[in-house]
C-alpha positions, -999 to +999 in steps of 0.1 A: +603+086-617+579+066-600+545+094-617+561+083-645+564+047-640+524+052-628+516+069-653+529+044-684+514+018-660+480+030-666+482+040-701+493+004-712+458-006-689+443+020-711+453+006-742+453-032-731+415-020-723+407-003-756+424-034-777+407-060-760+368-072-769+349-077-738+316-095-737+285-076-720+290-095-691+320-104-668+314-137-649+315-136-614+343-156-604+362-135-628+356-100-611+387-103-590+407-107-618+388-079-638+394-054-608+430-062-604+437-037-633+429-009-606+455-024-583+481-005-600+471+026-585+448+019-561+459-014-543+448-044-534+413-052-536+411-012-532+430-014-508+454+020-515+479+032-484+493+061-505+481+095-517+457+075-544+425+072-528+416+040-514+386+025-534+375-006-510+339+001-485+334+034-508+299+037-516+291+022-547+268+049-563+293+074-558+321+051-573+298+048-603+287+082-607+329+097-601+339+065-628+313+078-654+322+115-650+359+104-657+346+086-690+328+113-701+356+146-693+334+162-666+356+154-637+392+164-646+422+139-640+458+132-643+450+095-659+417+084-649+397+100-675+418+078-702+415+048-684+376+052-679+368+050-715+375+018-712+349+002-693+311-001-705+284+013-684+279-022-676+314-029-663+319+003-640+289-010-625+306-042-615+338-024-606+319-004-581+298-032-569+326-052-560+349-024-543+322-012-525+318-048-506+358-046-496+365-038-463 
């Protein structure tokens, strides 16, 4: 019950992303909000304590690069893939920047 509450979780993210116009740039004091949409699964701030993988201090490159391969299909996933089409280049940037400062 709860993979399928997870999983319903991310593909209204998903959607919410897909429906929504973003502009090229997400102001700074906004990027907590922005990356509270990866709370869901991850935790806070990144923060995960179950089998998801914890996001916060991972490098950043390698949270851009695995966030790009999701978009484009090369790295398989349960609901990932869906949710990275999502983002712009521009914005999985920002989303690794900022998890890659957490502690």
């Amino acid at each position: 019950m709860q993979k399928l509450a997870l999983a319903l979780a991310g593909t209204l993210i998903a959607l919410n992303a897909l429906a929504e116009p973003r502009s090229a740039a997400v102001p700074p004091a906004n990027i907590p909000y922005f990356a509270a949409n990866c709370a869901n699964c991850h935790g806070t701030d990144g923060r995960a304590v179950s089998a998801i993988p914890p996001l916060a201090g991972r490098d950043r490159a390698y949270l851009e690069e695995t966030m790009k391969a999701y978009k484009t299909g090369a790295r398989p996933a349960t609901i990932m893939h869906q949710l990275a089409k999502g983002y712009t280049d521009e914005e999985i940037a920002i989303l690794a920047e900022y998890f890659a400062k957490q502690k």
